[in-house]
SEVEX-521837 format. One record per residue (C-alpha): residue in one letter; chain; residue number from 1; x, y, z. Coordinates in nm, 4 decimals. Layout:
   resn   chain   resi       east      north         up
      A       A    NUM          X          Y          Z
...
This chain:
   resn   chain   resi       east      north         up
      X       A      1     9.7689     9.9890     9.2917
      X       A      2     9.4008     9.8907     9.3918
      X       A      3     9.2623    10.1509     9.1479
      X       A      4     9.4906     9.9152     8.8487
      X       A      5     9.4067     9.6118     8.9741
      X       A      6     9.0055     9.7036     8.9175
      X       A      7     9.0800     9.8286     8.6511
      X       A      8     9.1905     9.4980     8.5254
      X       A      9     8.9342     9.3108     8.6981
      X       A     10     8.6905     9.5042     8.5119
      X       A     11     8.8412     9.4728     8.2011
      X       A     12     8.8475     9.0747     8.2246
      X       A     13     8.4485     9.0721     8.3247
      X       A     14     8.4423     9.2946     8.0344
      X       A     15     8.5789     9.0540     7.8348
      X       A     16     8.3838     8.7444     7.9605
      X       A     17     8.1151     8.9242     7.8918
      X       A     18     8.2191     9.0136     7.5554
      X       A     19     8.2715     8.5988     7.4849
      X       A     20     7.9592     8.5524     7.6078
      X       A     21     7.8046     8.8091     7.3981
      X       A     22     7.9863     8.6394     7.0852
      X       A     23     7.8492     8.2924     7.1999
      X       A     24     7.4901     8.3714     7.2514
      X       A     25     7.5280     8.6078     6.8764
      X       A     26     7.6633     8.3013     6.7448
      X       A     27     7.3801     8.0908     6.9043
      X       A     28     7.0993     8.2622     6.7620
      X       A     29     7.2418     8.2968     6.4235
      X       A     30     7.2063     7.9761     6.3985
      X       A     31     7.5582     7.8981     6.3395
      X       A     32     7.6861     7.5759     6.4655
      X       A     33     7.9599     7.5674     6.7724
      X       A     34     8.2449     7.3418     6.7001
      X       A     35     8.3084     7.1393     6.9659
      X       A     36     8.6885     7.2504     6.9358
      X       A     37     8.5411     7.6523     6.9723
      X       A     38     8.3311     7.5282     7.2811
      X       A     39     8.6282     7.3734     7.4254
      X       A     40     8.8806     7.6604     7.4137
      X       A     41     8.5821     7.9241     7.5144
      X       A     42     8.5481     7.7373     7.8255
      X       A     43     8.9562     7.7184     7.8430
      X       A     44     8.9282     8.1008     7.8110
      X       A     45     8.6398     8.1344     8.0587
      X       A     46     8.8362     7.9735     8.2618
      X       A     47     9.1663     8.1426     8.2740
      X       A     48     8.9650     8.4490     8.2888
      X       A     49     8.8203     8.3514     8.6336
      X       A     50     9.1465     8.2017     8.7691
      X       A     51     9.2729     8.5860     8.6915
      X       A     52     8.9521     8.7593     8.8886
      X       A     53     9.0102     8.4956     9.1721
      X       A     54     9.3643     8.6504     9.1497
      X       A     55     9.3232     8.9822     9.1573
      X       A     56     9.0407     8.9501     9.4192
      X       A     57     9.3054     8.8210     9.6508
      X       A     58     9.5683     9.0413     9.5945
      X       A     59     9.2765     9.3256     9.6564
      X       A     60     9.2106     9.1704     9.9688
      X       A     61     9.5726     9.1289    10.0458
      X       A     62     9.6239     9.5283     9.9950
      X       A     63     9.2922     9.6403    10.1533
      X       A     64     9.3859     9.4150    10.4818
      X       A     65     9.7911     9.6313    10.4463
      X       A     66     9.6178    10.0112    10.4010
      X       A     67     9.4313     9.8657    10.7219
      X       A     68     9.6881     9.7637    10.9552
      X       A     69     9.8909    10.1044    10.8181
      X       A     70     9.5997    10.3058    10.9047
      X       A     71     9.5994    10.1609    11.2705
      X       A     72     9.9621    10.1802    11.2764
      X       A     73     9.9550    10.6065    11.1810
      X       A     74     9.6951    10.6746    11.4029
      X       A     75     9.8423    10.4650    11.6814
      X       A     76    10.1717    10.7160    11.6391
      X       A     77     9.9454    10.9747    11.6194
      X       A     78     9.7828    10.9372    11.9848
      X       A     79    10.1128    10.8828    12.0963
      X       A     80    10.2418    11.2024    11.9242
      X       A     81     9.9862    11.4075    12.1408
């Protein structure tokens, strides 16, 4: 489950990085920004990082579990011998 979950964290940097690729393409074109694309990039950027926030915890929350099971096991383990 930690090996999915960075997968998907890296896939939503990927994507960030992908908008902001887009935006700065978009930038030196010359094309103008709408102020309604600005606004829902930002929306985006912004659900994007509420996700990474997300998934950093829950990475946390499962590294601080394989922990405490690993101290558990070998705790059973000394006592086993």
């Amino acid at each position: 489950t930690i090996e999915k979950l960075r997968l998907k964290n890296s896939t939503i940097k990927a994507n960030i990085a992908k908008m902001e690729q887009m935006l700065a393409h978009k930038e030196e074109m010359g094309e103008v920004l709408h102020l309604v694309d600005f606004d829902q990039l930002k929306i985006e950027n912004q659900q994007y990082l509420e996700k990474i926030e997300e998934r950093n915890n829950e990475l946390l929350r499962l590294k601080l579990s394989t922990s405490r099971t690993v101290q558990v096991l070998n705790g059973l383990k000394t006592a086993l011998h």
